[in-house]
C-alpha positions in Angstrom: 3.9 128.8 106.2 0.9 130.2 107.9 -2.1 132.0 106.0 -2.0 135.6 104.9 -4.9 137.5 103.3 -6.3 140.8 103.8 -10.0 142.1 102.8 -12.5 144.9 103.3 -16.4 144.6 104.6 -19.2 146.8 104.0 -22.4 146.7 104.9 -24.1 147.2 101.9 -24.7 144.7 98.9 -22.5 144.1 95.7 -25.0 145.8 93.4 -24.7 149.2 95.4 -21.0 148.9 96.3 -19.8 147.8 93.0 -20.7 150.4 90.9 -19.5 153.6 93.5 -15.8 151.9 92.5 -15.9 152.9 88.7 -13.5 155.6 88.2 -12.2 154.6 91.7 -7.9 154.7 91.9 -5.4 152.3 93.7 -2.2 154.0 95.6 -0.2 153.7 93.0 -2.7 155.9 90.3 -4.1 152.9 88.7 -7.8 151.6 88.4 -8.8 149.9 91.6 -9.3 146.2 90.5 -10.3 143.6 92.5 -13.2 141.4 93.1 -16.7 141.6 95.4 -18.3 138.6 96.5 -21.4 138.8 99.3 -21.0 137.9 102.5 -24.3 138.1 104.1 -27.8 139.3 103.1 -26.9 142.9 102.9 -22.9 142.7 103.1 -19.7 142.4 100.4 -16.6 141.8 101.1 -14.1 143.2 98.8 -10.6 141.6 98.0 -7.7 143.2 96.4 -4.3 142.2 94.8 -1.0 142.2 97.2 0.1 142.6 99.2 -3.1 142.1 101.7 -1.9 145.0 103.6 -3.5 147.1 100.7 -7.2 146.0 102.0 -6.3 148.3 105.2 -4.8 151.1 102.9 -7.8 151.3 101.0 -10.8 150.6 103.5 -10.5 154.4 105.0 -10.8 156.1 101.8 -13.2 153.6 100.8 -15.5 154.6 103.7 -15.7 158.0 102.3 -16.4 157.1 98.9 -19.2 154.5 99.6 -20.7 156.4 102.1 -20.8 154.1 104.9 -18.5 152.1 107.2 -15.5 150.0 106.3 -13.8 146.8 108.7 -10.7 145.8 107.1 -9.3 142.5 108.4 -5.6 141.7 107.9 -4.2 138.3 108.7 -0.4 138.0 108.8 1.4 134.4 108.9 -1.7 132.6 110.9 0.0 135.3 114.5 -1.7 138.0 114.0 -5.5 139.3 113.3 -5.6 143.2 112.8 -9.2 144.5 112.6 -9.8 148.0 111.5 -13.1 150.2 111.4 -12.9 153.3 109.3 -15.9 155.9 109.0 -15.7 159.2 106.9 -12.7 158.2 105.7 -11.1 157.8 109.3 -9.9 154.9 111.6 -12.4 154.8 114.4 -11.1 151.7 116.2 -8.3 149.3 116.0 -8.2 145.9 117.2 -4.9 144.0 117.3 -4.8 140.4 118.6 -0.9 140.1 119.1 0.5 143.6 120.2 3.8 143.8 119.5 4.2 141.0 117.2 6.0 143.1 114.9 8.2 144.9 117.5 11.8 144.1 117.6 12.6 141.3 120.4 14.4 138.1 121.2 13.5 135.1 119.0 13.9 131.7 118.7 15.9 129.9 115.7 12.3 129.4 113.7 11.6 133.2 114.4 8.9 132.7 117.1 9.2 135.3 120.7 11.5 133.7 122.9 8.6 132.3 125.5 6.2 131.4 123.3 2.3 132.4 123.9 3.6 132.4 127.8 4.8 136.2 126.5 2.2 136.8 124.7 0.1 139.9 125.9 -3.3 140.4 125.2 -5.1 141.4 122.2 -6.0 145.2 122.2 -9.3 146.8 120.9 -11.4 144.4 122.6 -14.8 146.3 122.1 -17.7 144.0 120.7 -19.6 146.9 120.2 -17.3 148.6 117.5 -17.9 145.3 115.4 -22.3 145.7 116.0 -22.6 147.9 112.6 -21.5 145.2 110.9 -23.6 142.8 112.3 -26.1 140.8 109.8 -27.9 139.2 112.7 -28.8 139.5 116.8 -25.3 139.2 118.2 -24.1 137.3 121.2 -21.5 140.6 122.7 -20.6 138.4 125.4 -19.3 135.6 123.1 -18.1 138.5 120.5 -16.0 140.0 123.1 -14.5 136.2 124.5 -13.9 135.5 120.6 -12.1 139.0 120.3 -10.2 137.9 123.8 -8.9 135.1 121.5 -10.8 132.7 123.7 -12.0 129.6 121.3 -15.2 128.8 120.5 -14.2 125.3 119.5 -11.8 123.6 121.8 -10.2 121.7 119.1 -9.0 125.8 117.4 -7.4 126.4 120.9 -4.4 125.4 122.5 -3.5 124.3 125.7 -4.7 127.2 127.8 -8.1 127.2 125.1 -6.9 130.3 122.9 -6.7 130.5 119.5 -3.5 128.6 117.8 -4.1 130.0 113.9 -5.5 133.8 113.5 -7.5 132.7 110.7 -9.5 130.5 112.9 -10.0 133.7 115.7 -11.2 135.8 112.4 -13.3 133.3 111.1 -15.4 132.6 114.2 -15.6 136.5 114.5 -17.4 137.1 111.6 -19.4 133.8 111.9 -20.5 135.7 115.5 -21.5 138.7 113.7 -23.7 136.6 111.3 -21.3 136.6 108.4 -20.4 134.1 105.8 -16.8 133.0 107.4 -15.3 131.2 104.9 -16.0 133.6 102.4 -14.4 136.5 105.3 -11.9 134.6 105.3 -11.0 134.4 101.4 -7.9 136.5 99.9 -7.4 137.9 96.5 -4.5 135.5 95.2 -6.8 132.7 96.0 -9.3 133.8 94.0 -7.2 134.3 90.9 -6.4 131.5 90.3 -10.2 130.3 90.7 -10.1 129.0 94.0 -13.3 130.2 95.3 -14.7 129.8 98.8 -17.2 126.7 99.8 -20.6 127.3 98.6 -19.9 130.6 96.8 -21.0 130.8 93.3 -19.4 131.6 90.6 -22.4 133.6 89.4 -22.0 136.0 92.5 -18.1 137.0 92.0 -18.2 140.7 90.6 -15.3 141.9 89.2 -14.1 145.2 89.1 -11.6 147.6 87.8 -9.8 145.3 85.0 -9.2 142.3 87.5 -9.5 138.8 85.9 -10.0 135.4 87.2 -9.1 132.0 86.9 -6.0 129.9 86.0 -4.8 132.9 84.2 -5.8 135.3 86.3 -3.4 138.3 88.3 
């Protein structure tokens, strides 16, 4: 089974963001719960409860209420890497690395296209400068936009024909290019509740919000 996890990035720290959630409610009318952990000097990355699509749900209506922009990040069975940028409470740009992975076609007997990555088309959205106002350092754009082209930056993350074999890896070495913490971009919700948290995160910088709890017994 591949990895699935889904989260929302701002670029502004815990402290600020935290606190504009009070009050703040989940699709379903509830209290929006979940946890914020920073990701770079002036950057949070918040995770909420399943399913991990929710993190794309939320992150346009979150632009509007924090009053800045949102990247949601969706990874889906190690295939696919959705990125999302919302502003004002609207998507601005959408970058898919596998279009048409969820489209109805021919498959194999383990589920996989018929043809393998020899079918694949490329990834869509392939913009390094839509990804710049998240940025935490100078950026490389020319190594953003091969990273984005699913082109890896370590040859032992690609396959044959040196692209990406697990999403997870692609999103990872995206944020790492934009001068993010990538392991902790590349944390989920269910992990976390059950007190798995990211290398080198402490657990003195895990805010919690909206009722969420952590640890063994956690959601």
């Amino acid at each position: 089974m591949g990895a699935f996890y889904g989260n929302v990035l701002v670029a502004r720290t815990c402290a600020e963001v935290v606190p504009l959630l009070a009050g703040a409610t989940a699709e379903d009318g509830g209290a929006l719960r979940g946890y914020a952990i920073p990701a770079g000097p002036r950057h949070t990355v918040l995770l909420f409860p399943d399913p991990d699509t929710e993190a794309i749900e939320l992150a346009g209506p979150l632009s509007r209420l924090l009053g800045t922009a949102t990247l949601s990040s969706y990874v889906f069975d190690s295939d696919v890497l959705d990125l999302r940028v919302f502003e004002d409470g609207e998507e601005r740009h959408f970058y898919d690395s596998y279009p048409g992975y969820f489209d109805e076609g021919e498959t194999d007997e383990d589920g996989d296209p018929v043809g393998g990555d020899s079918v694949r088309p490329d990834p869509e959205g392939v913009d390094a400068e839509a990804f710049l106002p998240f940025a935490a350092a100078p950026v490389d754009r020319a190594v953003l936009e091969s990273v984005l082209r699913r082109v890896a930056l370590d040859p032992e993350d690609g396959g044959g024909d040196g692209r990406y074999v697990f999403a997870e890896d692609q999103h990872y070495d995206v944020m790492e290019t934009l001068g993010l913490d990538g392991r902790r971009l590349s944390a989920g919700y269910t992990g976390l509740s059950r007190g798995e948290l990211p290398e080198g995160l402490l657990l003195e910088e895990l805010m919690v919000f909206g009722g969420a709890t952590f640890g063994p017994a956690g959601d």
